[in-house]
N, C-alpha and C positions, 0 to 999 in steps of 0.2 A: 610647662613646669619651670619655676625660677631656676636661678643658679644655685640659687643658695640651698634648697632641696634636692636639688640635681650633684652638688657637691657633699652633700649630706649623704645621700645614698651611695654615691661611689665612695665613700669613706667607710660605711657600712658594707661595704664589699668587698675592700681592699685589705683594709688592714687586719680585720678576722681571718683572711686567706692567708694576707702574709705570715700572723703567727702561727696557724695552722701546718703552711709550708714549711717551716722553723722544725716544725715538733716535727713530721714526717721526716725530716732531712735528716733529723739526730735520731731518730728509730733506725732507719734502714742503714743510716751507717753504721749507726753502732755493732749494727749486725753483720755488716758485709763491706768488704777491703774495694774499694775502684780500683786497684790494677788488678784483683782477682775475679774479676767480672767479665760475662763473654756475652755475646750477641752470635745467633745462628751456632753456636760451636767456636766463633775464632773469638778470640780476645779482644776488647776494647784499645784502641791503639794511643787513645787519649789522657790527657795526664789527668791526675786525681783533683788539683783543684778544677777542669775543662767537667770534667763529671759530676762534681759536683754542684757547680753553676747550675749546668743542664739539667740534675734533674731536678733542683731547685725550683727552676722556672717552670717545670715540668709541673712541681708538687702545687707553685701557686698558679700558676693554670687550672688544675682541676681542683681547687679550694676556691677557687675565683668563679670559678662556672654556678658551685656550688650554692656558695652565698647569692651570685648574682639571680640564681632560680631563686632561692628561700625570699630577698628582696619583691624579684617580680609577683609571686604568688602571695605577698603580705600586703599587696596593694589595696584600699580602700574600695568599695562598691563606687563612692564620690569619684575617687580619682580614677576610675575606669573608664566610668561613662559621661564625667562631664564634658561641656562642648571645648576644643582646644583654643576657639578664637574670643575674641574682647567682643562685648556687646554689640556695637556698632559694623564690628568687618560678619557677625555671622550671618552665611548663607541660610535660605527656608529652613532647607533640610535641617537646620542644627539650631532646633526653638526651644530647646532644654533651657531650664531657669539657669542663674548665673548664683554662684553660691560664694560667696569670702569667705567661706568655712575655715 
């Protein structure tokens, strides 16, 4: 896969997560204080901006998984099964046509 597609697609990953993360962070705050937030019973001991990072990276985490499955599952029949090497380096096993699609 070029760079240039490969940088394509992590941009298609990324940056839908990160606004996604954005909108989550301003939901759940708006609804609920960090210093009034407890874990098992005791209270969280961390400051409100440390919580909020956290779960930040937390919300684009699971926005990132996300996209990154919708990405892999949107992939072409071509780009599945074409062979990975240049004409000249493929092995028997891998006698699939060569396609500049």
């Amino acid at each position: 896969m070029s760079n240039i597609i490969r940088d394509q697609r992590l941009m298609w990953i990324l940056w839908p997560s990160f606004l996604m993360a954005c909108v989550f962070e301003l939901f759940v705050f708006a609804l609920m204080d960090p210093e009034a937030m407890e874990f098992m019973g005791q209270p969280i001991e961390y400051s409100r901006h440390a919580v909020y990072s956290v779960t930040f990276f937390f919300f684009w985490l699971l926005t990132g998984t996300s996209s990154a499955l919708t990405t892999l599952l949107s992939r072409s029949p071509f780009e599945v099964n074409r062979c990975p090497y240049e004409l000249s380096e493929r092995p028997a096993v891998c006698s699939k046509e060569q396609c500049d699609c």
